[in-house]
C-alpha positions in Angstrom: -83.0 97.3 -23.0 -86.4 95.7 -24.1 -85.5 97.7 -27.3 -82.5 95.7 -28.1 -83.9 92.5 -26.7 -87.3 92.4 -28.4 -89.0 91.7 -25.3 -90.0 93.0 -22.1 -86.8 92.9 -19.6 -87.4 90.7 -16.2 -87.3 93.1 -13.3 -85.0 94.3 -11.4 -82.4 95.3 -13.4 -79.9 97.3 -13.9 -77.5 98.5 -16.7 -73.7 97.0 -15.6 -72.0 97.6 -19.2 -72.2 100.0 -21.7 -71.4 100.2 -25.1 -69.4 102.7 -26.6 -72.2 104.0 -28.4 -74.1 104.7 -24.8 -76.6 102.2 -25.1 -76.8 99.2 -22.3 -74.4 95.6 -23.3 -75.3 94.4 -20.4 -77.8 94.5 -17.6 -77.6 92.1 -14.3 -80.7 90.6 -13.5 -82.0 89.1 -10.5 -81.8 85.5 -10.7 -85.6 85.3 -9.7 -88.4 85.4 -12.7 -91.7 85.4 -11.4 -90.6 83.1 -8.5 -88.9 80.3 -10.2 -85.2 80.0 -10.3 -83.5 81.3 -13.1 -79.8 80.9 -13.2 -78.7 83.9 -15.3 -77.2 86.7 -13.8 -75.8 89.1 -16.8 -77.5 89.2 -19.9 -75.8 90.2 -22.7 -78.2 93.5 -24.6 -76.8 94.6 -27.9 -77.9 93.0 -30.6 -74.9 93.3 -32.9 -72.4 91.5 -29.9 -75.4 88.7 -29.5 -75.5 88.1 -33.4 -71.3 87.9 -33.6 -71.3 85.7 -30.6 -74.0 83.9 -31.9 -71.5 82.9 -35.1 -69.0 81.4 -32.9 -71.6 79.6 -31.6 -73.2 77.8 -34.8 -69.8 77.5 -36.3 -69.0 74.8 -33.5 -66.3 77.1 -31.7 -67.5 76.0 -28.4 -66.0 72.7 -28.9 -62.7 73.7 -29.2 -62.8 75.8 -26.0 -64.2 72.5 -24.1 -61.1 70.4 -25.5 -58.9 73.3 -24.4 -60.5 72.8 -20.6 -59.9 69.6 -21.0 -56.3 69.9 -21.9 -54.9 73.1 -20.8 -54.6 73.1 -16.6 -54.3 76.7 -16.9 -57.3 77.5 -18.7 -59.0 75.3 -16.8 -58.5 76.8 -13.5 -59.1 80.3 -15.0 -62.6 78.8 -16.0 -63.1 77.0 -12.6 -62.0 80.5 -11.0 -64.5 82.4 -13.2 -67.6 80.1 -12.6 -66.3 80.2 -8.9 -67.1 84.2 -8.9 -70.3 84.5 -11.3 -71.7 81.6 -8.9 -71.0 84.1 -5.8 -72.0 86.9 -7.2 -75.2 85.6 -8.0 -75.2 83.9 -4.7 -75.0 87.7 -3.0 -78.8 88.2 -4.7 -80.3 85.2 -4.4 -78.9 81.6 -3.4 -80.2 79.3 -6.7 -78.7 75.5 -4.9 -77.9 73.8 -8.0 -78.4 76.1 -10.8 -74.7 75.5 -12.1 -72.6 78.2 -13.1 -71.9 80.9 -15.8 -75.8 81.2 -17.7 -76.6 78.1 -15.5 -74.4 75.8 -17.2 -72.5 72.6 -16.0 -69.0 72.7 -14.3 -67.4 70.5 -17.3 -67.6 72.8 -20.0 -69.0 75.8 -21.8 -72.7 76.1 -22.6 -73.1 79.7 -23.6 -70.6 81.7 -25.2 -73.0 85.1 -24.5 -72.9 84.7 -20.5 -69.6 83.9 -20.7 -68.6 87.0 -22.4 -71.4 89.3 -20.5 -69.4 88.3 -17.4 -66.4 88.8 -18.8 -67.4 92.3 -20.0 -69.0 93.3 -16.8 -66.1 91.6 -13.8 -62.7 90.5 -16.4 -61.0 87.5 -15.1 -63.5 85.2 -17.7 -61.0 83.6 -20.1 -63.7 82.0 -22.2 -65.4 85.8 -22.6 -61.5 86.8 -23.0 -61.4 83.8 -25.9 -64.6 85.8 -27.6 -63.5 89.1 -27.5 -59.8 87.9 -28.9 -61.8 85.8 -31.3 -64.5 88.5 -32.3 -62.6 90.9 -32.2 -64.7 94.3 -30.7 -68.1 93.3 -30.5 -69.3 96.2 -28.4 -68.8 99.4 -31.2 -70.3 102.0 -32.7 -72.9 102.5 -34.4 -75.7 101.7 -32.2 -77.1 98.2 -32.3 -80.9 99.4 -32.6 -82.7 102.9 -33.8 -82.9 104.5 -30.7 -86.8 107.0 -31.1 -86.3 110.1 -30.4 -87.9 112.3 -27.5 
């Protein structure tokens, strides 16, 4: 994991999504870092997804999926839905009283197209992480994301 991140992973963690390619996508964190609140629960690992995802990000996609929860009911309540469950989830570990939803973002609209789809990846059921990976196509593939040392 620190491999693919370039930094030393907060502890604990644990791998919740592999790749095809048998390295960790994503690892679940506990919302604690060195005893102040941090909001995110799945972090999103390989390096190849994070750069794709990334893309989206800088080519202004995330605006089109807030006017879409602004004007699609159903979308919208599949989003509410989805921030309902990461907020739980992350509520089960550790109870973070107003450290908003999905990567710690507001109620009203995307902020992070990676927790979005590391949620999606590890529970389904996130439709902006459903958007990505429809978007993005397969982001998770072979070959590995990083040179893995040997033994």
């Amino acid at each position: 994991m620190s491999l693919q991140l370039q930094r030393r992973v907060l502890e604990p963690a644990r791998v919740a999504v592999r790749c095809p390619c048998g390295l960790p996508a994503v690892v679940e964190t506990h919302p604690l870092a060195g005893g102040s609140p941090f909001p995110t629960l799945y972090w999103l690992t390989c390096r190849r997804a994070c750069s794709e995802i990334g893309r989206l990000e800088g080519d202004g996609r995330m605006r089109e999926l807030n006017d879409r929860l602004r004007d699609d009911d159903d979308f919208r309540r599949a989003f509410d839905d989805a921030q309902a469950d990461y907020v739980a989830r992350r509520d089960s570990i550790h109870v973070l009283d107003g450290a908003g939803g999905v990567g710690g973002g507001p109620a009203d609209r995307v902020k992070c197209l990676h927790s979005h789809y590391a949620h999606h990846a590890v529970c389904g059921g996130n439709p902006v992480g459903a958007w990505v990976e429809e978007v993005a196509g397969p982001v998770l593939r072979p070959p590995p994301c990083v040179d893995v040392p040997a033994p």
